[in-house]
Structure formats: C-alpha cells, structure tokens
N, C-alpha and C positions, 0 to 999 in steps of 0.2 A: 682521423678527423676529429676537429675539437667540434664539441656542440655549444652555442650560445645561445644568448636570450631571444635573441634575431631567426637564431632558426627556428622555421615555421613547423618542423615534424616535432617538438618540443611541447608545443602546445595547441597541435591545432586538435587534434586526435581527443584529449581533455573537453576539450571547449565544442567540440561535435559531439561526445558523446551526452555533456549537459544540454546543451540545445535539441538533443534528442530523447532524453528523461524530458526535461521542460515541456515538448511538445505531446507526449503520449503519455505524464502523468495522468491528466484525468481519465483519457479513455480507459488505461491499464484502472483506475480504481474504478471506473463504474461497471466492467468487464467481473473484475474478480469479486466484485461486490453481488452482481447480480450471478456468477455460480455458487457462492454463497447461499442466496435467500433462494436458487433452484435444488439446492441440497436438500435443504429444511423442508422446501416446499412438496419434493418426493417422497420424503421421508413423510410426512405429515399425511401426503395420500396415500401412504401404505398403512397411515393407521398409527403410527408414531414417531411423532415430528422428535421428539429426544434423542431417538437413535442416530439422528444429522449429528450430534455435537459432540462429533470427533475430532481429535488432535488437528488434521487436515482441514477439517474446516474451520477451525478457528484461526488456521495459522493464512486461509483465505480469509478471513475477514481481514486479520491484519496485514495484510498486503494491500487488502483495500483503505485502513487506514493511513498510510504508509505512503501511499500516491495521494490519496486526499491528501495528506502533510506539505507533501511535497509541490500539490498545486501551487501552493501559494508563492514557489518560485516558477510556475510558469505564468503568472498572472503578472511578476512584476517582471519580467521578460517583455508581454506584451502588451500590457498598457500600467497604469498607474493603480496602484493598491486600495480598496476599500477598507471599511472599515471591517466591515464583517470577515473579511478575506483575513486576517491575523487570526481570528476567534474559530472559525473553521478549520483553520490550519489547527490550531489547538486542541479544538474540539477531537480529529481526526489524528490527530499525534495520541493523543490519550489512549483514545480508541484502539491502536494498535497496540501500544504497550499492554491494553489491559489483556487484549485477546491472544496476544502470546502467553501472559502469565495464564490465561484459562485454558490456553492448550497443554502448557507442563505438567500442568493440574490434572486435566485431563488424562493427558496419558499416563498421568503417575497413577490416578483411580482405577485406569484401565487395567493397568498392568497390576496394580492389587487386589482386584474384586474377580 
C-alpha cells in the first residue's frame, strides 16, 4: 500500500495528539506545579522547607513550566491571543529551562556533598 498526503492515518494521529497537549496543557502545569509547592510545603512542616529541593522536584517545577510554555498554544487553538499570553509563555519557558539547570546542579551537589 502506497501511503499519501490524503491518507488520513498519516496525519490524523499527529494533529490528535496536539489537540490533546493543547487541551490538558494547563491543567498538567497547574497539577505539577501545585505538587511542587505540596513538596516544599511538607518539607517546611517538618521543620525544613530546603530539604524539598531535590533533583525531583525541580525537574516538577519545570514541567510545570513546560505546559505553562506550551499554553500559549492552547490559547491560540481557542480563541485569539492576548498580549500577555506571549510574555507568560516566556515568562514560563524561562522558568523551565532555569529549573532543570537547578536540578543538574542539584544532583551534582548531591552526589558530592
């Protein structure tokens, strides 16, 4: 069987799985964002919030920044873009990049201390 542009198992599979990021980006970053600040938060009730700021949970932050980024393609999916919606995407792309270089960091301190 030749496959062409027309066939629909080609692309529909692609274009479902972005229509399905697009719709559960936010919720995945407010999900991983808020086990994140439940990390810290336990840690803090036990008396030391520092001991949270493990490899794992920084690489939850940037997951959570990661879907924040990626809102900004489910916003223009479903209506028309803000302004702020570009700056937030930015803001939260940042975010992520920074929190994974804090977890290499991390586990590099870890594993030499």
């Amino acid at each position: 069987m030749i496959l062409s542009s027309e066939d629909a198992g080609v692309w529909v599979l692609p274009v479902v799985f972005l229509f399905g990021v697009a719709a559960t980006a936010p919720i995945a970053c407010v999900v991983l964002a808020g086990r994140a600040v439940l990390r810290i938060a336990r840690s803090a009730a036990a008396g030391d919030a520092w001991a949270a700021c493990t490899p794992g949970t920084w690489l939850l932050a940037a997951g959570a920044g990661a879907f924040g980024a990626a809102s900004e393609f489910t916003v223009l999916l479903y209506g028309g873009p803000a302004a702020w919606v570009h700056t937030v995407s930015l803001v939260c792309g940042c975010f992520a990049l920074a929190a994974v270089a804090m977890s290499g960091l991390t586990a590099v301190l870890n594993r030499r201390l």
